[in-house]
N, CA, C and O of each residue as an XYZ file, in Angstrom:
260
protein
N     -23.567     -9.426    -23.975
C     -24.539     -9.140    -22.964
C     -24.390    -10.160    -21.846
O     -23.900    -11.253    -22.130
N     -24.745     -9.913    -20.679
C     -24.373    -10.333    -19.073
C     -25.735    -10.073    -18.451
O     -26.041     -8.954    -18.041
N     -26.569    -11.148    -18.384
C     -27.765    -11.266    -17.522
C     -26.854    -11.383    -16.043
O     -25.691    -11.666    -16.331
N     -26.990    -11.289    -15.011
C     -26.676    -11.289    -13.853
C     -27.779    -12.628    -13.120
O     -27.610    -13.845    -13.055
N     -28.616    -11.975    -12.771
C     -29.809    -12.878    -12.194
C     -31.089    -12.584    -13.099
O     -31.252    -11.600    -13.820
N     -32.021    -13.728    -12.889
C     -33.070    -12.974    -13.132
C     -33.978    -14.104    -12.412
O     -33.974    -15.329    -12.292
N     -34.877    -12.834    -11.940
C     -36.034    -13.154    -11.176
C     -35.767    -12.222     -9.502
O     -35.417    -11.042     -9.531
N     -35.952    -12.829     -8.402
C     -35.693    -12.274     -7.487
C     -34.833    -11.372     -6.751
O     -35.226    -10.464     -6.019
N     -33.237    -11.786     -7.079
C     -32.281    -11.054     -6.392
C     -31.230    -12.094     -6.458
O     -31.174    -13.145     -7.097
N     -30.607    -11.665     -5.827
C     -29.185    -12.384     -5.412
C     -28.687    -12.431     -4.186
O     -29.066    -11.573     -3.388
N     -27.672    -13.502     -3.741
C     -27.272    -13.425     -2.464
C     -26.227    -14.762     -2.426
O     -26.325    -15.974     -2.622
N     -25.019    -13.658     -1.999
C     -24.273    -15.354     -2.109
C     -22.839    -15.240     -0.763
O     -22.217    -14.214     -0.488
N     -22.737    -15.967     -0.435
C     -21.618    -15.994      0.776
C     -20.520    -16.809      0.373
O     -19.619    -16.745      1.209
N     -20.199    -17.698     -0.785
C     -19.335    -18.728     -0.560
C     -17.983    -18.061     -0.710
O     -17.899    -16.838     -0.595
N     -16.728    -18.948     -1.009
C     -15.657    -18.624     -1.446
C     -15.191    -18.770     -2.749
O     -14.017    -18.678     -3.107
N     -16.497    -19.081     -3.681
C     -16.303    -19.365     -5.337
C     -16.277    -18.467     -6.201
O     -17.192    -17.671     -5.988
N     -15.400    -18.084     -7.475
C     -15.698    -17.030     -8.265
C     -16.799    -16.730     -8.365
O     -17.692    -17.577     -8.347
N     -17.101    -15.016     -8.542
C     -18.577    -14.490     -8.488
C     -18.468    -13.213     -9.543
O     -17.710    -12.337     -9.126
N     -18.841    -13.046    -10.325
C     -19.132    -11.657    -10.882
C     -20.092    -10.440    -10.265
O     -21.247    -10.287     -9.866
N     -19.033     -9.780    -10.422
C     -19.495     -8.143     -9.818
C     -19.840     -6.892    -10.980
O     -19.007     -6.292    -11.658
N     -21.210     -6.720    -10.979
C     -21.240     -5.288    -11.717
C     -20.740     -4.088    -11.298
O     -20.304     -4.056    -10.147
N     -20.702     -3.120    -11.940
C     -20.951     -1.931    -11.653
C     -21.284     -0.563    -12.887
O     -20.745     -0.649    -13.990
N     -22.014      0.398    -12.627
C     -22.743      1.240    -13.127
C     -23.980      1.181    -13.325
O     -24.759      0.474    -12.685
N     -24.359      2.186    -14.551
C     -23.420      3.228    -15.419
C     -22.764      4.310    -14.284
O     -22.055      5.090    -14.920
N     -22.745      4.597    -13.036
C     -22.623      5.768    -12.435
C     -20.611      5.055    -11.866
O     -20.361      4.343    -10.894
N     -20.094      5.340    -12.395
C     -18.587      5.416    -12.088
C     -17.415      5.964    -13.424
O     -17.566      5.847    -14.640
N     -16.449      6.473    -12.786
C     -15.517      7.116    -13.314
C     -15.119      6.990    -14.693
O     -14.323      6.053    -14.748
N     -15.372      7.699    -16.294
C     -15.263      6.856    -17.423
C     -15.038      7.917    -17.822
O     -14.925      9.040    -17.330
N     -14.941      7.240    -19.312
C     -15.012      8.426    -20.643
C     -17.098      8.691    -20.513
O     -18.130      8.037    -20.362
N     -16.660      9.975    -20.690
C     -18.087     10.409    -21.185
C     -18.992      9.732    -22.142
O     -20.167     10.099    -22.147
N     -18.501      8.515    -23.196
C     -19.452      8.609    -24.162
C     -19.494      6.877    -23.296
O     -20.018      6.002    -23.985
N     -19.027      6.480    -22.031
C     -19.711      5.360    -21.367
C     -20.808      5.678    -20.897
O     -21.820      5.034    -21.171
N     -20.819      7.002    -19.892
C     -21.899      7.499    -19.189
C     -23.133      7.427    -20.486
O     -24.123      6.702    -20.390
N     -22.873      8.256    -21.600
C     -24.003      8.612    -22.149
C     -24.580      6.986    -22.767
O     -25.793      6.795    -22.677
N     -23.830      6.009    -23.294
C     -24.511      5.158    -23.879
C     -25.079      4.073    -21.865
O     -25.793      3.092    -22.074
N     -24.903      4.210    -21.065
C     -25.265      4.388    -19.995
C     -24.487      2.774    -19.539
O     -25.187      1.916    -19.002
N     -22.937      2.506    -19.837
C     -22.429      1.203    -19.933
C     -22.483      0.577    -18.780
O     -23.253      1.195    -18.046
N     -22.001     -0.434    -18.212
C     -21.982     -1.151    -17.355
C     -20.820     -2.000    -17.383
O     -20.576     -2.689    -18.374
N     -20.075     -1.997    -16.346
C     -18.893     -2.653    -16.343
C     -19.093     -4.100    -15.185
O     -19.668     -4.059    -14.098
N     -18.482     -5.210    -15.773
C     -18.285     -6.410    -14.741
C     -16.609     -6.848    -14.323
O     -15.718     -6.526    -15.108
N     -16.312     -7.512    -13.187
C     -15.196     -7.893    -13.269
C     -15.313     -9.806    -12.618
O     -16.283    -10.552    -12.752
N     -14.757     -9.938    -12.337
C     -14.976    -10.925    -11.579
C     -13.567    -11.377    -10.731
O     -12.430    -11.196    -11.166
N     -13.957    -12.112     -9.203
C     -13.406    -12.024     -8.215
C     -14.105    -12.897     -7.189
O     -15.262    -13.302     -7.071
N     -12.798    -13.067     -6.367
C     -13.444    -14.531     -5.986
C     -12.382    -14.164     -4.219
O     -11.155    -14.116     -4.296
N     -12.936    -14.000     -3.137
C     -12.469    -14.027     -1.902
C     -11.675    -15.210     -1.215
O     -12.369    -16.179     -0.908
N     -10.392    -15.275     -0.942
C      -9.808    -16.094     -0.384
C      -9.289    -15.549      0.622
O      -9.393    -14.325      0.712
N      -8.618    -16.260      1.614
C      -7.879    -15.858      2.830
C      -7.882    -14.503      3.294
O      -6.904    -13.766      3.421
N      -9.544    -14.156      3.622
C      -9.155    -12.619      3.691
C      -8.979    -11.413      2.829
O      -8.890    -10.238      3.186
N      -8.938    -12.011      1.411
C      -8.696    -10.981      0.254
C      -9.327    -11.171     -1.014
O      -9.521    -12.262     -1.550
N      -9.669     -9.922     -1.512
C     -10.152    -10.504     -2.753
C      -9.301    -10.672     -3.932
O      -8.162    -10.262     -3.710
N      -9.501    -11.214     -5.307
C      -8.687    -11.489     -6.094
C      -9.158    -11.293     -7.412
O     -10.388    -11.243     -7.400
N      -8.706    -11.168     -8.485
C      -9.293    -10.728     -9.643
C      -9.038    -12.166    -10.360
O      -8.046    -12.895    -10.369
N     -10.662    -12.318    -11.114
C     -10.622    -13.984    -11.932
C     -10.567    -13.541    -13.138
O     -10.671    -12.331    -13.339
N     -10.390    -14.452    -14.193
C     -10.664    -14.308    -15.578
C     -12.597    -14.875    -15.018
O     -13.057    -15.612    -14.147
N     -13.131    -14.069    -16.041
C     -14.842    -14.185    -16.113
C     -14.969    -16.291    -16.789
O     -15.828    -16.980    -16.239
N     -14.412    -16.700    -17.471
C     -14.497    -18.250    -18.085
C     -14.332    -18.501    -16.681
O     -15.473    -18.354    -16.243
N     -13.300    -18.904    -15.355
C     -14.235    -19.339    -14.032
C     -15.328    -19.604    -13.476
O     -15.733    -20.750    -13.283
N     -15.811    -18.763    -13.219
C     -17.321    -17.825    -13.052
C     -17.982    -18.553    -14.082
O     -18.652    -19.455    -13.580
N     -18.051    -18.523    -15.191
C     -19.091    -19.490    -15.882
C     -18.510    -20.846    -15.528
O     -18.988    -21.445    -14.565
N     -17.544    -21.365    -16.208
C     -17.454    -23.029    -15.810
C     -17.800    -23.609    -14.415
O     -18.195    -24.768    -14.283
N     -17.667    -22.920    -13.584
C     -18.041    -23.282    -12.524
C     -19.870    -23.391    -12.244
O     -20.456    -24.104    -11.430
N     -20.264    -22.724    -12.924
C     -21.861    -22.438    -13.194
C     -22.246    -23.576    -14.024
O     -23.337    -24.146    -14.037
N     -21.210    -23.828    -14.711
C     -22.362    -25.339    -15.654
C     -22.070    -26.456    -15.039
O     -21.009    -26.891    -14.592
N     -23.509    -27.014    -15.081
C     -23.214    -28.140    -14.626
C     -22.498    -29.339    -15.364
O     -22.361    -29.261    -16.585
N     -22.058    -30.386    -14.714
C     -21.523    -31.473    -14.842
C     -21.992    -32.312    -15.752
O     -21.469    -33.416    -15.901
């Protein structure tokens, strides 16, 4: 399981790995739709482009020191 935020919302501009949801409403096997899944990836914008991270980024970068 993948809490995202909780409480208000989200909002972020930097150039640091970030995780991205998406669904349940995108292209799958049927028995994703029905158990109603949710997919994450994670990706992180550099020079203009985005890039695909391993998700351990995205957290280590989140804990603190």
């Amino acid at each position: 399981m993948y809490c995202e935020r909780v409480g208000m919302g989200k909002l972020d501009s930097s150039d640091k790995p970030r995780i991205r949801s998406f669904g349940p409403n995108v292209r799958s096997h049927s028995r994703h739709f029905l158990q109603q899944s949710e997919y994450t990836i994670a990706v992180q914008y550099l020079e203009g482009e985005w890039w695909f991270k391993p998700h351990e980024e995205v957290f280590a970068a989140e804990m603190p020191d």
